[in-house]
N, C-alpha and C positions, 0 to 999 in steps of 0.2 A: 523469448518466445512470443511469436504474437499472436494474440485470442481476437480472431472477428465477431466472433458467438456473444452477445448479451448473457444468454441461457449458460455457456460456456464459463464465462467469467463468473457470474454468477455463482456455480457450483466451486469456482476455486475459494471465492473469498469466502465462503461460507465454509469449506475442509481448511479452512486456517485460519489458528485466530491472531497472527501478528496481522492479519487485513481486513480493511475495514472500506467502506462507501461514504465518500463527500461526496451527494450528487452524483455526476456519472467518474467523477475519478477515484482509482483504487489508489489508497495511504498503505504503507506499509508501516510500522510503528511499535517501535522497543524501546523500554525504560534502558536510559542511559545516563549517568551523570556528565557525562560529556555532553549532552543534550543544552547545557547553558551555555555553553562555548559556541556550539554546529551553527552553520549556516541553516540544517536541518532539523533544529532542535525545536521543542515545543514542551510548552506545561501542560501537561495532560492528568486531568484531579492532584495538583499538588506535586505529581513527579514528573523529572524532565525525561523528555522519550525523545529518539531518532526517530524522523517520518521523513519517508520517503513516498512521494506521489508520482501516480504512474494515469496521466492526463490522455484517453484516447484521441485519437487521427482519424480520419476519414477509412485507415484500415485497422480499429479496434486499437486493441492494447499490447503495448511492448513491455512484459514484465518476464525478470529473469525467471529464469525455468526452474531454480529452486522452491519456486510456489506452486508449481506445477508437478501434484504425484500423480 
């Protein structure tokens, strides 16, 4: 789905909390132990988490619609 709204995105990442703000990009991010392996992995306080980052365009953000109630 793609969000152009700032105010819009805003209210998603805040009704959920696998997302979170680096800056202007939105992380998606879940403790995974596959998270050592992933291209997508990350140490996050000591556990590894899948993070997925969703880097706006000139037209907002392209984040699947499952973040989207």
């Amino acid at each position: 789905m793609q969000i152009t709204s700032l105010q819009q995105m805003e209210q998603i990442v805040k009704s959920n909390r696998a997302l979170l703000w680096d800056g202007w990009t939105v992380v998606s991010s879940y403790p995974s132990d596959n998270g050592s392996t992933s291209k997508d992995g990350a140490l996050v306080k000591g556990k590894w988490h899948i993070q997925r980052r969703f880097v706006p365009d000139e037209n907002g953000w392209n984040i699947p619609n499952k973040f989207v109630r």
